[in-house]
N, C-alpha and C positions, 0 to 999 in steps of 0.2 A: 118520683123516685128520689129519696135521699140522697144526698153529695157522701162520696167518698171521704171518710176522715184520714187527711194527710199528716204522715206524722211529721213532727217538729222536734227542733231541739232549741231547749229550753238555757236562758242564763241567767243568772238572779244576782243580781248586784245587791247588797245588804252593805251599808253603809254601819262606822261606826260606833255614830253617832246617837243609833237608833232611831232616823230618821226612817222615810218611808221607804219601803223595800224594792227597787226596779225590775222588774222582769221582762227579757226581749228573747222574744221567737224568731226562729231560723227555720227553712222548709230546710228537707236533707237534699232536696236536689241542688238547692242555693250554694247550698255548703259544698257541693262534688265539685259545683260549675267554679268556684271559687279555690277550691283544694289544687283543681284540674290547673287553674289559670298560673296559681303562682309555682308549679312544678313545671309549666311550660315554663314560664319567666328563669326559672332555677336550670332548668336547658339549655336556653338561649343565653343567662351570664357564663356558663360551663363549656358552651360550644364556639364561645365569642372569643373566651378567653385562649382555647385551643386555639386557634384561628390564628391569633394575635401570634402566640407561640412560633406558630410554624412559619409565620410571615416573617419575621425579627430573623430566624432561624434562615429560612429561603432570601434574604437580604444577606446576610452575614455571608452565605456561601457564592451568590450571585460576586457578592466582591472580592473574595478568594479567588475565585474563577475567573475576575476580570483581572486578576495581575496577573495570576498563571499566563492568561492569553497575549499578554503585552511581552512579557518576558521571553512564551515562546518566540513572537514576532521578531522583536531582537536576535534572539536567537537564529533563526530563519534567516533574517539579512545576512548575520555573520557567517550564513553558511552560504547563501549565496554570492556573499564578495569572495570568499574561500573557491567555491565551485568557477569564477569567474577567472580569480588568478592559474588557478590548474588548466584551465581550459586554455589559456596564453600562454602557461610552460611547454604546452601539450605541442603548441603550433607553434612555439620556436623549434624544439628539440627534433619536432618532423622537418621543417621547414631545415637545421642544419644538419639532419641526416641528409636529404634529399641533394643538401651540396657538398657534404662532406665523402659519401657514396655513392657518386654518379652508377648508372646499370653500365655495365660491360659486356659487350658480344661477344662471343667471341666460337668461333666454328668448329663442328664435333670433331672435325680429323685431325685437331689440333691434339688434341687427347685420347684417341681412338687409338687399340691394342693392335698391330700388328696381326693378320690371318694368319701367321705360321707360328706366331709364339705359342706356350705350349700353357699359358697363365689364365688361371679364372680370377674375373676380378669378381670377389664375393659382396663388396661393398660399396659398387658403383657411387662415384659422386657428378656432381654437376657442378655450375656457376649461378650465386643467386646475388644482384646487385655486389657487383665482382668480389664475391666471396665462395673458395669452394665449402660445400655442405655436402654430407652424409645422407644417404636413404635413409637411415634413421631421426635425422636432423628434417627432414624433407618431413616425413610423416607427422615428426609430433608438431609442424607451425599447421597441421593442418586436421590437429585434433580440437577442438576447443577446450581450451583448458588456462582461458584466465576469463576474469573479471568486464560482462560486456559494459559496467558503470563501475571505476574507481571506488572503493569501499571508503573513500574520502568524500564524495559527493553523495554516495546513493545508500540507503539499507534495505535487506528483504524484510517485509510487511506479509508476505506471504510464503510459506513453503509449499514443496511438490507433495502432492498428495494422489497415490497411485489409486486407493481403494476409496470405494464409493458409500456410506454410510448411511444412516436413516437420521444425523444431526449432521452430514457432511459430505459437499460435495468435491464432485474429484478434481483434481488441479494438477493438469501433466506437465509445469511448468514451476519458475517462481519466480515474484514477485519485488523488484527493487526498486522503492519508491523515491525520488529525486525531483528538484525544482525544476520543473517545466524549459524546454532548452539545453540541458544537460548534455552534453556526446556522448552518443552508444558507441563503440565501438565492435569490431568485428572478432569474434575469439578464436578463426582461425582464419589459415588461408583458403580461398573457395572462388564460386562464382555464385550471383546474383540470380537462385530462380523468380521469386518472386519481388517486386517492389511497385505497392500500390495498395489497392484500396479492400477490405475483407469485413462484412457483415458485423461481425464478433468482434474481432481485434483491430479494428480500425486501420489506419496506416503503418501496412506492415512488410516485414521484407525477411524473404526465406533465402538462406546460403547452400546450399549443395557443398562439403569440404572433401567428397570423395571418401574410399573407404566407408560407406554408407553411414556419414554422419553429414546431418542435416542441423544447421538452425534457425530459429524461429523467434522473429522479434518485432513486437504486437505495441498497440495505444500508444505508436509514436506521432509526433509532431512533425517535422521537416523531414523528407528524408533526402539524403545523400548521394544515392547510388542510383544506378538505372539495370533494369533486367539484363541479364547477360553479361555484363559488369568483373572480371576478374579483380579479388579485392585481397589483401593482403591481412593479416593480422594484426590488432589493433588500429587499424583505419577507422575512421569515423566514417559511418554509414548513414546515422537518424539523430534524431536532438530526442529526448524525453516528453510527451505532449497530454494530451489524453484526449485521445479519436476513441473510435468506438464504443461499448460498454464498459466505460472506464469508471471508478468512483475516483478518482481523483490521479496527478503528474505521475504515471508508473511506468516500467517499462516490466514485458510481461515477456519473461525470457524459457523457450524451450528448447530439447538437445532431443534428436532423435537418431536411433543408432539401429540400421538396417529395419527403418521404417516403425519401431519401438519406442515409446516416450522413456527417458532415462532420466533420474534426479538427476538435475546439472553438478548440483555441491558434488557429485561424486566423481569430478574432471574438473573441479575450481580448487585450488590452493586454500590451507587452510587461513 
């Protein structure tokens, strides 16, 4: 059986000189495997050189990134020498309240309306660390309605988020993120239900403030108080920590009002 004639390609070198004429044969697979080889090569300088690109590129920004990071660090200490000095105003200022307004006793018949007078008293008061106050005075230390981390130490990182989404979950609280240690304080007057340990929110402690307002202060670090505990407004109760499911120092503050989750901003000062 005869061979297959393969074709070839031909080149003829023809000199000027009229010397004798050269001719070289190429098979056409030769030529593919060779075509094939220097278009891979033409790949590999084009995808070497991308490469290069994006490396040069990911270097230049790795080192942007690393002053951004140094500067925030800085930044961070200065905030926590700031959060340190506060923390020392915070515990003189109680410290000469506590001597400058000793509590005062003093007994209800001392102040008690006569049974034959003919007077309604519409706006009873009392004695609170020998100071008289109003039932209206009495109520609002016992609404919360300030700040349970100084807007000087801490910011929200997160907002209350009542509805529940298919890109977002719901969050009946929010979120003030602060360097680790920080004093929570307490945002109204109340008693101590809970203080201890919770699955979710790690080392946390619930207030009961009467009038069916409750709150709730989660991923703390130390805490301060003990169950049952009557606790006053602005008392330091917990430090800032991060117990539970926490992704980093927060404290995870919620306000519940006759057993309803309530955006807090909406009983915090603007």
């Amino acid at each position: 059986m005869a061979k297959r004639h393969q074709k070839q390609f031909s080149i003829l070198v023809i000199p000027d000189d009229g010397s004798r004429t050269s001719e070289f044969k190429l098979n056409y697979i030769l030529l593919g495997v060779l075509g094939g080889i220097l278009i891979c090569l033409l790949l590999f300088v084009v995808a070497g050189g991308v490469f290069f690109w994006q490396a040069h590129y990911w270097e230049d920004r790795a080192l942007v990134l690393q002053k951004d990071n140094l500067r925030l660090q800085t930044e961070m200490a200065r905030v926590d020498e700031l959060a340190q000095v506060v923390t020392r105003m915070k515990s003189w200022d109680q410290q000469l309240r506590t001597i400058l307004s000793p509590n005062i006793e003093l007994s209800p018949a001392a102040y008690s309306v006569p049974v034959s007078a003919p007077q309604v008293v519409e706006d009873p008061v009392t004695i609170v660390r020998g100071q008289l106050r109003t039932r209206d005075q009495i109520d609002a230390r016992r609404t919360p309605s300030i700040w349970p981390i100084s807007q000087a130490q801490g910011w929200v990182s997160r907002e209350f988020q009542a509805q529940q989404g298919m890109f977002r979950n719901q969050h009946l609280g929010i979120d003030i993120a602060a360097p680790e240690g920080t004093p929570i304080q307490a945002t109204a007057d109340g008693r101590v239900l809970v203080a201890g340990d919770d699955d979710v929110l790690g080392r946390l402690v619930v207030i009961d403030h009467g009038d069916g307002y409750i709150t709730r202060f989660g991923h703390n670090g130390a805490l301060l108080v003990s169950k049952g505990e009557s606790i006053r407004r602005g008392q330091h109760i917990a430090q800032v920590g991060n117990s539970g499911h926490s992704s980093g120092p927060h404290l995870h503050y919620e306000v519940l009002e006759n057993g309803r989750a309530r955006d807090p901003r909406e009983l915090l000062p603007r």
